[in-house]
PDB file as gemmi writes it, atoms N, CA and C in Angstrom:
CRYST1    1.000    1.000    1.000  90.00  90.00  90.00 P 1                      
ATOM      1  N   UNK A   1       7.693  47.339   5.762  1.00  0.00           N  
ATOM      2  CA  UNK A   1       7.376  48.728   5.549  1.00  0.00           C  
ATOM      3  C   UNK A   1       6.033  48.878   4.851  1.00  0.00           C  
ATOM      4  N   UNK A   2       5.807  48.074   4.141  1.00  0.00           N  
ATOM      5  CA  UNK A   2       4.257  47.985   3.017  1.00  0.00           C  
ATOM      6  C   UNK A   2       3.333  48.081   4.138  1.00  0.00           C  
ATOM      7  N   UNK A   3       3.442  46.544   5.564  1.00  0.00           N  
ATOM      8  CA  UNK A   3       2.369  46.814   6.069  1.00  0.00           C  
ATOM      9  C   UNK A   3       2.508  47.885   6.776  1.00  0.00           C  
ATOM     10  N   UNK A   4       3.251  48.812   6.799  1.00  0.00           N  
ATOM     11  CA  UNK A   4       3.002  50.232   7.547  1.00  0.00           C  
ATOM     12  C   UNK A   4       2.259  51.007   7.060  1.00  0.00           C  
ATOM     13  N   UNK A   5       1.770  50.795   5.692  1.00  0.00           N  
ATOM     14  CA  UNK A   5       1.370  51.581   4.929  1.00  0.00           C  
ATOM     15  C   UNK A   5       1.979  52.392   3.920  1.00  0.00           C  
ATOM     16  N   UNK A   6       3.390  52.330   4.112  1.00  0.00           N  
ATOM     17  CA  UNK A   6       4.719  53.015   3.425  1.00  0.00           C  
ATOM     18  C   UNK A   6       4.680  52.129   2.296  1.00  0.00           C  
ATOM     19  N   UNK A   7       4.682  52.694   0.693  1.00  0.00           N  
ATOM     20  CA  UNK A   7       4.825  51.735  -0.763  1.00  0.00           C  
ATOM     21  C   UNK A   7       6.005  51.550  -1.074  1.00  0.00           C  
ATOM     22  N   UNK A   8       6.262  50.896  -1.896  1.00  0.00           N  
ATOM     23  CA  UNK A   8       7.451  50.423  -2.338  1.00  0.00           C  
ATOM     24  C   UNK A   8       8.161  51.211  -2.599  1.00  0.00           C  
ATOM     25  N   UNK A   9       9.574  51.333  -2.683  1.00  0.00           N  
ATOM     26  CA  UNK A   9      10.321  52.662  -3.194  1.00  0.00           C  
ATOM     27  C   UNK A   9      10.782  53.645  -1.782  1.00  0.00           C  
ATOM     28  N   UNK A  10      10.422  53.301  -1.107  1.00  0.00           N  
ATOM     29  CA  UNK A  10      10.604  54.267   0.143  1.00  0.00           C  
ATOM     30  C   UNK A  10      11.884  53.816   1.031  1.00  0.00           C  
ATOM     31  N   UNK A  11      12.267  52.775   1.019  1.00  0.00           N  
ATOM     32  CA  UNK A  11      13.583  52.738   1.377  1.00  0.00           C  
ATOM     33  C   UNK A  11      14.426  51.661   0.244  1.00  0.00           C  
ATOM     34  N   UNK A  12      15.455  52.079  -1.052  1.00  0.00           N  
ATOM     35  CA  UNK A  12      16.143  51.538  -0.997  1.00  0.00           C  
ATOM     36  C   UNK A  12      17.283  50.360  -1.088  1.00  0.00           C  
ATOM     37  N   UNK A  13      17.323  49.116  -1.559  1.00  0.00           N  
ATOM     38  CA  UNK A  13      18.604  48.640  -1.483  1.00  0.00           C  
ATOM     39  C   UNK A  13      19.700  49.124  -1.111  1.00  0.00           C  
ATOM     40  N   UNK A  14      20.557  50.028  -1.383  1.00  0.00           N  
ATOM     41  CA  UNK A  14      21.778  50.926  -1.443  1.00  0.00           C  
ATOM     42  C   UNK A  14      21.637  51.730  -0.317  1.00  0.00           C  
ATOM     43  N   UNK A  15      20.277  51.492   0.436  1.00  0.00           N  
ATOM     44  CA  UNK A  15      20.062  52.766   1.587  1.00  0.00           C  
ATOM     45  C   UNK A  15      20.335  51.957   2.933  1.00  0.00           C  
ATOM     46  N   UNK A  16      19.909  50.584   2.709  1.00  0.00           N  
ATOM     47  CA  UNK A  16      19.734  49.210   3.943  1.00  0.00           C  
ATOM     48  C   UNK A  16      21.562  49.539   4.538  1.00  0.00           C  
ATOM     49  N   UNK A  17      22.408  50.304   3.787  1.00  0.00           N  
ATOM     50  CA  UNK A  17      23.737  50.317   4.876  1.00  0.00           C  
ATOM     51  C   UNK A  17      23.678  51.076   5.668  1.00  0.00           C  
ATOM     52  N   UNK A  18      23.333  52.432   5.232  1.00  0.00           N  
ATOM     53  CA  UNK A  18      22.833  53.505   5.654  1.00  0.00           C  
ATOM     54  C   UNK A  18      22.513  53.272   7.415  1.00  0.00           C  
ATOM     55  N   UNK A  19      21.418  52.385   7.758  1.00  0.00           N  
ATOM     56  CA  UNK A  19      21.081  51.944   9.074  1.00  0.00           C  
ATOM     57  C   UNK A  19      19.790  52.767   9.258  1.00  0.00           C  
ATOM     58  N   UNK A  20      19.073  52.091  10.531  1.00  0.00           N  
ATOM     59  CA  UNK A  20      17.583  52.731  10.236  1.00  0.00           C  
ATOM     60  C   UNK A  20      17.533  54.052  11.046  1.00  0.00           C  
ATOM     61  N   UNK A  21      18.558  54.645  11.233  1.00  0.00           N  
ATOM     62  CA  UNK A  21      18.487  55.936  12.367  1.00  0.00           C  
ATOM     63  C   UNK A  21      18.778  57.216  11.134  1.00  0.00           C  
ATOM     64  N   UNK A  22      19.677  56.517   9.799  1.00  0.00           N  
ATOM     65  CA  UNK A  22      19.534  57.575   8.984  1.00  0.00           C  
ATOM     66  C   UNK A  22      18.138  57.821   8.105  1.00  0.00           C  
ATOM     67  N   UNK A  23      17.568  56.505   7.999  1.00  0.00           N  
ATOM     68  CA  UNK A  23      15.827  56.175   7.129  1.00  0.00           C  
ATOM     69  C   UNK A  23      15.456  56.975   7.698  1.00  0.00           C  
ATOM     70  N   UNK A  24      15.003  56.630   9.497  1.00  0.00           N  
ATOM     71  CA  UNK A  24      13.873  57.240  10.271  1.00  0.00           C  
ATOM     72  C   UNK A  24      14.575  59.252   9.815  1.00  0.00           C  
ATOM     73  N   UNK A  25      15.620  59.889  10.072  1.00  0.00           N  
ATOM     74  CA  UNK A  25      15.883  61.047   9.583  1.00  0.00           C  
ATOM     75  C   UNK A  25      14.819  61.368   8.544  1.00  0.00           C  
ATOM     76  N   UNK A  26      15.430  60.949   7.276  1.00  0.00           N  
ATOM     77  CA  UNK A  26      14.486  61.127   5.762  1.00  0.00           C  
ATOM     78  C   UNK A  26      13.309  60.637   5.569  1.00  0.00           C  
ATOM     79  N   UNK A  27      12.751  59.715   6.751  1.00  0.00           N  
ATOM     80  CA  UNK A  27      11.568  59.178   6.398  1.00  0.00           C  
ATOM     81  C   UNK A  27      10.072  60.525   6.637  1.00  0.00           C  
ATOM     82  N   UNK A  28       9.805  61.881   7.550  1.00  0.00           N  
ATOM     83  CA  UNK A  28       8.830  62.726   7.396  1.00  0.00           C  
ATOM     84  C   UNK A  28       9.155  63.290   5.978  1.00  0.00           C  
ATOM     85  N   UNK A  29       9.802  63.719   6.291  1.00  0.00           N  
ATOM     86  CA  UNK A  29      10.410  64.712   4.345  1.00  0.00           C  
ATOM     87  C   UNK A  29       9.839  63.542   3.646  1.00  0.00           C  
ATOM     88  N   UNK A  30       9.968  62.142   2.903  1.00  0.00           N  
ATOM     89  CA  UNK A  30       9.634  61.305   2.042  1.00  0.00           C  
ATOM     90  C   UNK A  30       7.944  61.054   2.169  1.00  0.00           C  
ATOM     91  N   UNK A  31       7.380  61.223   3.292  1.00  0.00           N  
ATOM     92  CA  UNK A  31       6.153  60.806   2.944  1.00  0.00           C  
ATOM     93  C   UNK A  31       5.306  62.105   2.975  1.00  0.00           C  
ATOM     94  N   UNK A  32       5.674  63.303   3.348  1.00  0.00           N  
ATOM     95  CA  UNK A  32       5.393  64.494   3.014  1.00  0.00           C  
ATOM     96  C   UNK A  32       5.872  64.606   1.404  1.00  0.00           C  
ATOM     97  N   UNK A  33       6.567  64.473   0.722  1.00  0.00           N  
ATOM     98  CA  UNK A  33       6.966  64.852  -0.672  1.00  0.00           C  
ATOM     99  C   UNK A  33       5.890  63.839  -1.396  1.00  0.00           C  
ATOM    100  N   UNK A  34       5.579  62.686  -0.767  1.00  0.00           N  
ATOM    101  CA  UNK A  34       5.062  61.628  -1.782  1.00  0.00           C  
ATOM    102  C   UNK A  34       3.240  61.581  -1.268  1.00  0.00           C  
ATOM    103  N   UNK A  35       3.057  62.577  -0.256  1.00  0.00           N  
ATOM    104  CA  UNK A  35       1.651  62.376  -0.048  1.00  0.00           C  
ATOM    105  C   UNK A  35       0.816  61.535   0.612  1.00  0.00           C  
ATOM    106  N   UNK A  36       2.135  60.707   1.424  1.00  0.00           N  
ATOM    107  CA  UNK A  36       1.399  58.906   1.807  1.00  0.00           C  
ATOM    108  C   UNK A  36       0.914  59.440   3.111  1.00  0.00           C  
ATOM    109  N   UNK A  37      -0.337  58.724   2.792  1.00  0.00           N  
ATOM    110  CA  UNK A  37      -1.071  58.843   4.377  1.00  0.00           C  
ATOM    111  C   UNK A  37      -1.093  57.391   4.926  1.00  0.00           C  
ATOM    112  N   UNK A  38      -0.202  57.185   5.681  1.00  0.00           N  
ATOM    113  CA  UNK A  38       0.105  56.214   6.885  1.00  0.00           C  
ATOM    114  C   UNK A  38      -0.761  55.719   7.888  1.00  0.00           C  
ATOM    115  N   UNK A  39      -1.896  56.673   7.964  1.00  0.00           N  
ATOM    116  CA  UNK A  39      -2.925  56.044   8.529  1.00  0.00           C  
ATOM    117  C   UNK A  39      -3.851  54.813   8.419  1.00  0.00           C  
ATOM    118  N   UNK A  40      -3.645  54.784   6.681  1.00  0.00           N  
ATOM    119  CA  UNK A  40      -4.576  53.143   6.825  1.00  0.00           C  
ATOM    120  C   UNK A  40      -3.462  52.348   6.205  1.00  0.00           C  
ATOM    121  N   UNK A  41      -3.060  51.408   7.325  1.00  0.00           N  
ATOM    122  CA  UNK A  41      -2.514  50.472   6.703  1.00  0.00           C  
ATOM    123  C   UNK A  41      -2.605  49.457   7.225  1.00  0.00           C  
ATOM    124  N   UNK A  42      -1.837  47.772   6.852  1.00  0.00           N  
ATOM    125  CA  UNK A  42      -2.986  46.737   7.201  1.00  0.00           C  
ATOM    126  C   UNK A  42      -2.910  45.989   8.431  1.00  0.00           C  
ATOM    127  N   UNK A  43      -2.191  46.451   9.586  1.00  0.00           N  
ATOM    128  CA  UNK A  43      -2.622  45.953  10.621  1.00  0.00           C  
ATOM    129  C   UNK A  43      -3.492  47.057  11.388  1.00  0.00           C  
ATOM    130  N   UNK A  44      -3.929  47.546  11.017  1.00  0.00           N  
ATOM    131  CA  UNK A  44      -4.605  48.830  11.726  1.00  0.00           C  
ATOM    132  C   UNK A  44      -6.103  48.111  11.996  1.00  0.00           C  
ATOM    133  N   UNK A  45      -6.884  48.562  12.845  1.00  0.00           N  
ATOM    134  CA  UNK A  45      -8.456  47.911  12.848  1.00  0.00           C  
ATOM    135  C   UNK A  45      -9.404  48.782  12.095  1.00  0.00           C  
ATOM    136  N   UNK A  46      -8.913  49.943  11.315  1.00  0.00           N  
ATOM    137  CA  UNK A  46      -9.429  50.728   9.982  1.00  0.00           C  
ATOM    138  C   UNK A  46      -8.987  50.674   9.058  1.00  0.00           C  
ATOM    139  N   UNK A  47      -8.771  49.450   8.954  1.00  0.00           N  
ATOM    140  CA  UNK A  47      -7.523  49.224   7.647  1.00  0.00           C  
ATOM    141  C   UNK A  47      -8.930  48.847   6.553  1.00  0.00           C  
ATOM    142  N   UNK A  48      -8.234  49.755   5.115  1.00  0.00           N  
ATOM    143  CA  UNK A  48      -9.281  49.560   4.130  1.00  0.00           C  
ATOM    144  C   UNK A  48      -8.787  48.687   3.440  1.00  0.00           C  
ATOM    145  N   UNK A  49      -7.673  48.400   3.900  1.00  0.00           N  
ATOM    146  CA  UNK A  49      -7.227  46.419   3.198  1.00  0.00           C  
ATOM    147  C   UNK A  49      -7.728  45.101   3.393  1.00  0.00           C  
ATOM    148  N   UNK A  50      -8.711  45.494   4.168  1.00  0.00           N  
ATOM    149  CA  UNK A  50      -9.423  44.082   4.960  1.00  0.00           C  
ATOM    150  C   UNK A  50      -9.009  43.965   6.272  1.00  0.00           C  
ATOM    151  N   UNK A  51      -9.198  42.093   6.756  1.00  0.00           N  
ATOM    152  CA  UNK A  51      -9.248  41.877   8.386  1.00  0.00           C  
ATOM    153  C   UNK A  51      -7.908  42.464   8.437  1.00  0.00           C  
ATOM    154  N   UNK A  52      -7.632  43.021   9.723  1.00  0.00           N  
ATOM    155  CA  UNK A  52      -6.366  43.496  10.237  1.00  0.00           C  
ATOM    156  C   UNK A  52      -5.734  42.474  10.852  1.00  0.00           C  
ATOM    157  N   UNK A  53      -6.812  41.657  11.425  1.00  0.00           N  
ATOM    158  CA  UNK A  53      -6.882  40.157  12.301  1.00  0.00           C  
ATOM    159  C   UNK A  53      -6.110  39.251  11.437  1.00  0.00           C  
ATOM    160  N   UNK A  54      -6.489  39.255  10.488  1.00  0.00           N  
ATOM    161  CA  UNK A  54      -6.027  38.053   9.301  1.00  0.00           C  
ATOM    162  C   UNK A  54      -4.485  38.656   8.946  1.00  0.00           C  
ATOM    163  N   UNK A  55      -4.759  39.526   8.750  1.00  0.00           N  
ATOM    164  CA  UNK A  55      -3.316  40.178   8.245  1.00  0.00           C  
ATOM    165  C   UNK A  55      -1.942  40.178   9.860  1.00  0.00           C  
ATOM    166  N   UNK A  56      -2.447  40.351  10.769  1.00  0.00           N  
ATOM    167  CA  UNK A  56      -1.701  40.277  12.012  1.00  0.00           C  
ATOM    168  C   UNK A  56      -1.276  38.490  12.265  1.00  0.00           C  
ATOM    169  N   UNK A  57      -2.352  37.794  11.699  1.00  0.00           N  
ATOM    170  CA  UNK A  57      -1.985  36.866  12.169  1.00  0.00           C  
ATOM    171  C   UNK A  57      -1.149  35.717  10.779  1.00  0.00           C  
ATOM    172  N   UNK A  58      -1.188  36.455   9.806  1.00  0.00           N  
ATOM    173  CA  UNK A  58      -0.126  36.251   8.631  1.00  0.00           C  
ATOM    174  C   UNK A  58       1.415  36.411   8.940  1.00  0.00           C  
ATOM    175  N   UNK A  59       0.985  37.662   9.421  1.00  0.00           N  
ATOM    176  CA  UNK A  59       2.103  38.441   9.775  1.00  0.00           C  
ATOM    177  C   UNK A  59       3.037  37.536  10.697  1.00  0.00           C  
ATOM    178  N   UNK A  60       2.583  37.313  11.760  1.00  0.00           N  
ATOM    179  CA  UNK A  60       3.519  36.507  12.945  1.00  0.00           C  
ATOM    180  C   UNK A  60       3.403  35.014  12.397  1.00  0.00           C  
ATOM    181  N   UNK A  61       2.628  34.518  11.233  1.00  0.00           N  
ATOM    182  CA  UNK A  61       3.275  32.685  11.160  1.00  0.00           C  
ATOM    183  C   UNK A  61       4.208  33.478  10.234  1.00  0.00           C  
ATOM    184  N   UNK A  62       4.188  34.189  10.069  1.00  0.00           N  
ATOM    185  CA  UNK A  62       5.617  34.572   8.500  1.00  0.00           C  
ATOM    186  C   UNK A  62       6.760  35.022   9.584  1.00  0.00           C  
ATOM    187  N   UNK A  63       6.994  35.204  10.438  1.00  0.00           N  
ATOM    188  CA  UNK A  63       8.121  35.372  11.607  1.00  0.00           C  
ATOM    189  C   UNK A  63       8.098  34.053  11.625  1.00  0.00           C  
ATOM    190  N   UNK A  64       7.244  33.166  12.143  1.00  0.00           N  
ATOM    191  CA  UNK A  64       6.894  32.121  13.239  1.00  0.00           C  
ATOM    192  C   UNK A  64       8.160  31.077  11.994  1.00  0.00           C  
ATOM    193  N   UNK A  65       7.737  30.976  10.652  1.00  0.00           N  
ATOM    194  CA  UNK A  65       8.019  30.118   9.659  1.00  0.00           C  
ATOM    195  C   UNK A  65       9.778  30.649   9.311  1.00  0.00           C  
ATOM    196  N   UNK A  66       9.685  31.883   9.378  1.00  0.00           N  
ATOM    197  CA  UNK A  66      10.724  31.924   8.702  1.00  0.00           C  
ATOM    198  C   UNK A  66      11.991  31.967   9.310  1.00  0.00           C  
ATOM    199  N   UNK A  67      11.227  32.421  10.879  1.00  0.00           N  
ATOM    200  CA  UNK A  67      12.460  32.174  11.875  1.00  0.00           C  
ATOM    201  C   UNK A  67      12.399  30.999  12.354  1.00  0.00           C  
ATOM    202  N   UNK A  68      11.755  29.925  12.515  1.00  0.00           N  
ATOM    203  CA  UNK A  68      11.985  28.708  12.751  1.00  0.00           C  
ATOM    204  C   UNK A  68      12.583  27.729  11.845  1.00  0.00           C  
ATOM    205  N   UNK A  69      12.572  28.069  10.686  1.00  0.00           N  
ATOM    206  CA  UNK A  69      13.159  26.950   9.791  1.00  0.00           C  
ATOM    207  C   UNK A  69      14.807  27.497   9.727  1.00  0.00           C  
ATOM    208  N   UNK A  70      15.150  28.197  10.481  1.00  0.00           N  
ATOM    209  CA  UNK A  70      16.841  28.605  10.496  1.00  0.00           C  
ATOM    210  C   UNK A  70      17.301  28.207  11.700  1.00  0.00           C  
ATOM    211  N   UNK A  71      18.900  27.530  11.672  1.00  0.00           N  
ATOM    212  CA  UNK A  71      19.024  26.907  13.060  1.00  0.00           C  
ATOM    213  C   UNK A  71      20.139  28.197  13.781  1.00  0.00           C  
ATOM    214  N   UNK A  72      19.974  28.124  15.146  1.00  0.00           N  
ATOM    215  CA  UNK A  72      20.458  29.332  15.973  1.00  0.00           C  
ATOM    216  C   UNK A  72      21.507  29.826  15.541  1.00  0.00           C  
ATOM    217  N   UNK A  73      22.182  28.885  14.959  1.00  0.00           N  
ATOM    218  CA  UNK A  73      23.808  29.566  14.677  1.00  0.00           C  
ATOM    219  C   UNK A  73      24.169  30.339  13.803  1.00  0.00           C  
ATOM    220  N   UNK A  74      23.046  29.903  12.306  1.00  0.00           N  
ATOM    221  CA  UNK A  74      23.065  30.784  11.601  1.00  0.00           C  
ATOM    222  C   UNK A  74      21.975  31.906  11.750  1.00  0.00           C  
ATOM    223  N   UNK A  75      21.353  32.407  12.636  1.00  0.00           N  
ATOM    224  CA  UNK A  75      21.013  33.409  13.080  1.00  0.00           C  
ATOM    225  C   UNK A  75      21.828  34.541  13.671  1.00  0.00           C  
ATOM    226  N   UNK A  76      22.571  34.015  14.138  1.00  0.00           N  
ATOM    227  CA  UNK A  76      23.938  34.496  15.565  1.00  0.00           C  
ATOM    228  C   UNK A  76      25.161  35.056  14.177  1.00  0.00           C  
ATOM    229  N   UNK A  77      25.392  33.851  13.687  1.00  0.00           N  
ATOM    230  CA  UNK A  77      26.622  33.525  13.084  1.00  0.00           C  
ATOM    231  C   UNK A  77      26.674  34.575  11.818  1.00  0.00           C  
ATOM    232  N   UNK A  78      25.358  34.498  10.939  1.00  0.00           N  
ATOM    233  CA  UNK A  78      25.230  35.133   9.811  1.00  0.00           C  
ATOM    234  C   UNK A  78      24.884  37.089  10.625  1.00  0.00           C  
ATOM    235  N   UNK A  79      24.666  37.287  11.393  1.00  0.00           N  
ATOM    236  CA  UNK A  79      24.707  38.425  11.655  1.00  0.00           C  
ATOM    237  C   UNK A  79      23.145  39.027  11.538  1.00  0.00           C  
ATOM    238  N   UNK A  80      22.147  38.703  10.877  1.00  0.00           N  
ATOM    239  CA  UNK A  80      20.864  38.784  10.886  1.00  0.00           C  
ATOM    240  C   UNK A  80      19.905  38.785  12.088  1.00  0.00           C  
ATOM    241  N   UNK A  81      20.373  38.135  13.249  1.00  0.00           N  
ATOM    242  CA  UNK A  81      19.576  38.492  14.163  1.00  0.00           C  
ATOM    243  C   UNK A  81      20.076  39.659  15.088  1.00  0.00           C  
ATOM    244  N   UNK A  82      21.396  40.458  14.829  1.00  0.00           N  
ATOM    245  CA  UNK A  82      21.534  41.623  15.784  1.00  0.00           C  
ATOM    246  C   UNK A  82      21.225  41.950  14.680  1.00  0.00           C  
ATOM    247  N   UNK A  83      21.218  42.601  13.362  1.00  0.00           N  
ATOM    248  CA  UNK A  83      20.596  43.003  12.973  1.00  0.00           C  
ATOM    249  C   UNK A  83      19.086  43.907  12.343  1.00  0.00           C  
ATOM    250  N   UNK A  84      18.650  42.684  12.337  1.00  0.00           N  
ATOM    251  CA  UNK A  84      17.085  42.547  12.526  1.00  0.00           C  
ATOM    252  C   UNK A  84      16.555  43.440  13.372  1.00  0.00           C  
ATOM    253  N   UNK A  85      16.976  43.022  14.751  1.00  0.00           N  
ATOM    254  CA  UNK A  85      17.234  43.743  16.292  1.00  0.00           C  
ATOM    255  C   UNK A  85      17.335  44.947  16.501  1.00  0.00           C  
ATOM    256  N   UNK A  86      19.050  45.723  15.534  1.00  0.00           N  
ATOM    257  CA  UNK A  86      18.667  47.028  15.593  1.00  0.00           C  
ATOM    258  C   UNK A  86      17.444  47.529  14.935  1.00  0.00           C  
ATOM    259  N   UNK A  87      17.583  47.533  13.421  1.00  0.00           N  
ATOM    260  CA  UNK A  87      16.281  47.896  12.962  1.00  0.00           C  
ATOM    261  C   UNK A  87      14.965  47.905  13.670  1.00  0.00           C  
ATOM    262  N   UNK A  88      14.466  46.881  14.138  1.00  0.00           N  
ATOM    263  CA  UNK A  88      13.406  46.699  15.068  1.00  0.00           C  
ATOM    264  C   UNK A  88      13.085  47.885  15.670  1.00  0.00           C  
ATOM    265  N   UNK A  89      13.794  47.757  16.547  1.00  0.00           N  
ATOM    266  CA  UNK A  89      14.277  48.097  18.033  1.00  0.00           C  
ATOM    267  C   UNK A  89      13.914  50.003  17.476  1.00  0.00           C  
ATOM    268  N   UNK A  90      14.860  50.512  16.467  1.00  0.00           N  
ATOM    269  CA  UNK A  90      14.781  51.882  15.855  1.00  0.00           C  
ATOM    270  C   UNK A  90      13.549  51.981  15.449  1.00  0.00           C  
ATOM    271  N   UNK A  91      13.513  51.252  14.560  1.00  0.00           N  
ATOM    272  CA  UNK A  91      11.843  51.492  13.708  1.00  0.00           C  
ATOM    273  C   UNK A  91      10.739  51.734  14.805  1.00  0.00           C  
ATOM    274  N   UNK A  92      10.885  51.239  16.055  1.00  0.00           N  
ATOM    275  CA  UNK A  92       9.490  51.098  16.989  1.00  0.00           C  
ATOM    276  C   UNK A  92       9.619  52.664  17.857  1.00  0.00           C  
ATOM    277  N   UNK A  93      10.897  53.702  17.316  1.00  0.00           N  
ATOM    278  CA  UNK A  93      10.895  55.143  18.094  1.00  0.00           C  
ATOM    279  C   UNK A  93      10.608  55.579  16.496  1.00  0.00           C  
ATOM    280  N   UNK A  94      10.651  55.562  15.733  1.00  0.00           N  
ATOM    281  CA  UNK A  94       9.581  56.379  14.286  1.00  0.00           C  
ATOM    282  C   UNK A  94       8.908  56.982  14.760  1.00  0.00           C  
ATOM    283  N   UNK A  95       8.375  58.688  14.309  1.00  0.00           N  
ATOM    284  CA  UNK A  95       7.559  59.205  13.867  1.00  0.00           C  
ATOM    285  C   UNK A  95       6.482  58.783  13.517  1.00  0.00           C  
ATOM    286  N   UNK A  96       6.277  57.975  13.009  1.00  0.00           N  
ATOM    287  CA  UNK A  96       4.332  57.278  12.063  1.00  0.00           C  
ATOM    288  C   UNK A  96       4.467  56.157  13.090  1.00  0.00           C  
ATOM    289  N   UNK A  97       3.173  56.415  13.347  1.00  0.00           N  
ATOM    290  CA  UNK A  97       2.585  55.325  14.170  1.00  0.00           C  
ATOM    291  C   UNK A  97       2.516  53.868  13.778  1.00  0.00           C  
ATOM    292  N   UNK A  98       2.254  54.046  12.455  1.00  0.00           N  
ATOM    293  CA  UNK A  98       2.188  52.644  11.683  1.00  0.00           C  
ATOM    294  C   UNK A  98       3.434  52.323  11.893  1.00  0.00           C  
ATOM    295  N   UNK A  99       4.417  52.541  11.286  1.00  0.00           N  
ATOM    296  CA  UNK A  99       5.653  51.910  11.866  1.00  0.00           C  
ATOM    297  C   UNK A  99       5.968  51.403  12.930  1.00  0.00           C  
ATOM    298  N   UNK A 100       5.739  52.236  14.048  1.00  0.00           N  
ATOM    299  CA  UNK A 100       6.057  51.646  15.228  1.00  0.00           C  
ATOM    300  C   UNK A 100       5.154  50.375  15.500  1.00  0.00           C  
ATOM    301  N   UNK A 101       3.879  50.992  15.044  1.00  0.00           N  
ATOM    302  CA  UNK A 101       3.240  49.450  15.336  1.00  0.00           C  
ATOM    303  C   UNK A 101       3.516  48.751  14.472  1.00  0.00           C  
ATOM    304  N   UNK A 102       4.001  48.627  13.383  1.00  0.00           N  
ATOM    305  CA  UNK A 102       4.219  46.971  12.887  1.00  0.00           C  
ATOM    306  C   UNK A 102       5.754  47.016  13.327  1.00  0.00           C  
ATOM    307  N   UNK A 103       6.772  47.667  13.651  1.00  0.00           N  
ATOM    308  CA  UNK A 103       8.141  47.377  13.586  1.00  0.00           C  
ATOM    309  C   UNK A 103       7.487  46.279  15.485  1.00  0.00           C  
ATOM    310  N   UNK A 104       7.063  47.020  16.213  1.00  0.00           N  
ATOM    311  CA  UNK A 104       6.410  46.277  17.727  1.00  0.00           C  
ATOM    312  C   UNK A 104       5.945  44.880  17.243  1.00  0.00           C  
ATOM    313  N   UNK A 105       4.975  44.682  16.183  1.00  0.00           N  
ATOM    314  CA  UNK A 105       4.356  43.268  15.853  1.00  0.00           C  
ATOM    315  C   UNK A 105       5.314  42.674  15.566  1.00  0.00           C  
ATOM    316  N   UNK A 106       6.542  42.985  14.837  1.00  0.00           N  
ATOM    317  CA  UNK A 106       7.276  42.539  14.236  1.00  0.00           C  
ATOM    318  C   UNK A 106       8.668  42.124  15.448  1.00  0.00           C  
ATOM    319  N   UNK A 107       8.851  42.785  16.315  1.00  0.00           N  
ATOM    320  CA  UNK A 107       9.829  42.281  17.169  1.00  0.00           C  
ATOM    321  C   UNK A 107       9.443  41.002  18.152  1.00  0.00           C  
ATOM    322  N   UNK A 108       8.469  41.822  18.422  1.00  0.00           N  
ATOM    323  CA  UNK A 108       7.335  40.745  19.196  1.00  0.00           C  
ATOM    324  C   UNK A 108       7.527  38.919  18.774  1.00  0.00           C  
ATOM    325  N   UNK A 109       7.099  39.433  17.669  1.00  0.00           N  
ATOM    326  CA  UNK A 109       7.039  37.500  16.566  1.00  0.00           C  
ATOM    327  C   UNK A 109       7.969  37.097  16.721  1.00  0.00           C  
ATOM    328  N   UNK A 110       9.183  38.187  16.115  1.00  0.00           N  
ATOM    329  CA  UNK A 110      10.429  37.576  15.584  1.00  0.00           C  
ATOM    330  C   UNK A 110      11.121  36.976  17.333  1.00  0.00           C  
ATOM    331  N   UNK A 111      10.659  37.465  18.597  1.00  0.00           N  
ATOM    332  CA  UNK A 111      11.395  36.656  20.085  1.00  0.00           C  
ATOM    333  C   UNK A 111      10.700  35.691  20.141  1.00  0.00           C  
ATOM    334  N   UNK A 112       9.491  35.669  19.821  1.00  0.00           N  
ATOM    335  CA  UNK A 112       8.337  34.231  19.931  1.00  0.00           C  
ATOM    336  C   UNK A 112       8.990  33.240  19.179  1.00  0.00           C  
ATOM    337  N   UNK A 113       9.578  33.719  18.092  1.00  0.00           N  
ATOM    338  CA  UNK A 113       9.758  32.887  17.161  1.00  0.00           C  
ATOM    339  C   UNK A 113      11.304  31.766  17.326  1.00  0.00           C  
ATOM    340  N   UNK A 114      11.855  32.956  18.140  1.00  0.00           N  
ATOM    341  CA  UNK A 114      13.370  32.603  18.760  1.00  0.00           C  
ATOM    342  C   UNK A 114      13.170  30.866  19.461  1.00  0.00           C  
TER     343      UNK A 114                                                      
END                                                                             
């Protein structure tokens, strides 16, 4: 969510049951109340965070690493990869563009990574 441009605080612990179809609901109201402009954030190619390049390509060895060092079963087994999946999958019909594009970078990696 950070690299969407969305700060900390915006979704939650206690909200992750919730599921991301109730987030995406509350998520215009939250960044309208809090002022966040979603437009620069760091995979963007106007990102005032630096390379977007560097940051995109952080981005997918941190899929690449973190889904490879887990073996299939506990992917399947522990419930984390349908998981993951829905979220994904929701996050990439969001409202803010940033979202969709990193929840997209982010599904993307995480099948590469499969």
């Amino acid at each position: 969510l950070e690299l969407a441009g969305l700060p900390k605080g915006v979704l939650q612990d206690e909200e992750l049951d919730d599921g991301p179809q109730e987030f995406l609901c509350r998520l215009p109201e939250w960044v309208r109340a809090h002022g966040v402009d979603a437009s620069q954030y760091a995979l963007s190619r106007n990102s005032k965070f630096g390379s977007a390049h560097r940051a995109l390509t952080n981005f997918e060895r941190f899929w690449a690493a973190g889904i490879g060092a887990q073996t299939p079963a506990a992917l399947l087994e522990g419930g984390f990869a349908p998981e993951l999946n829905r979220w994904l999958v929701d996050l990439a019909s969001s409202s803010l563009r940033s979202l969709r594009h990193v929840s997209v970078v982010a599904a993307l990696a995480f099948a590469e990574a499969l």
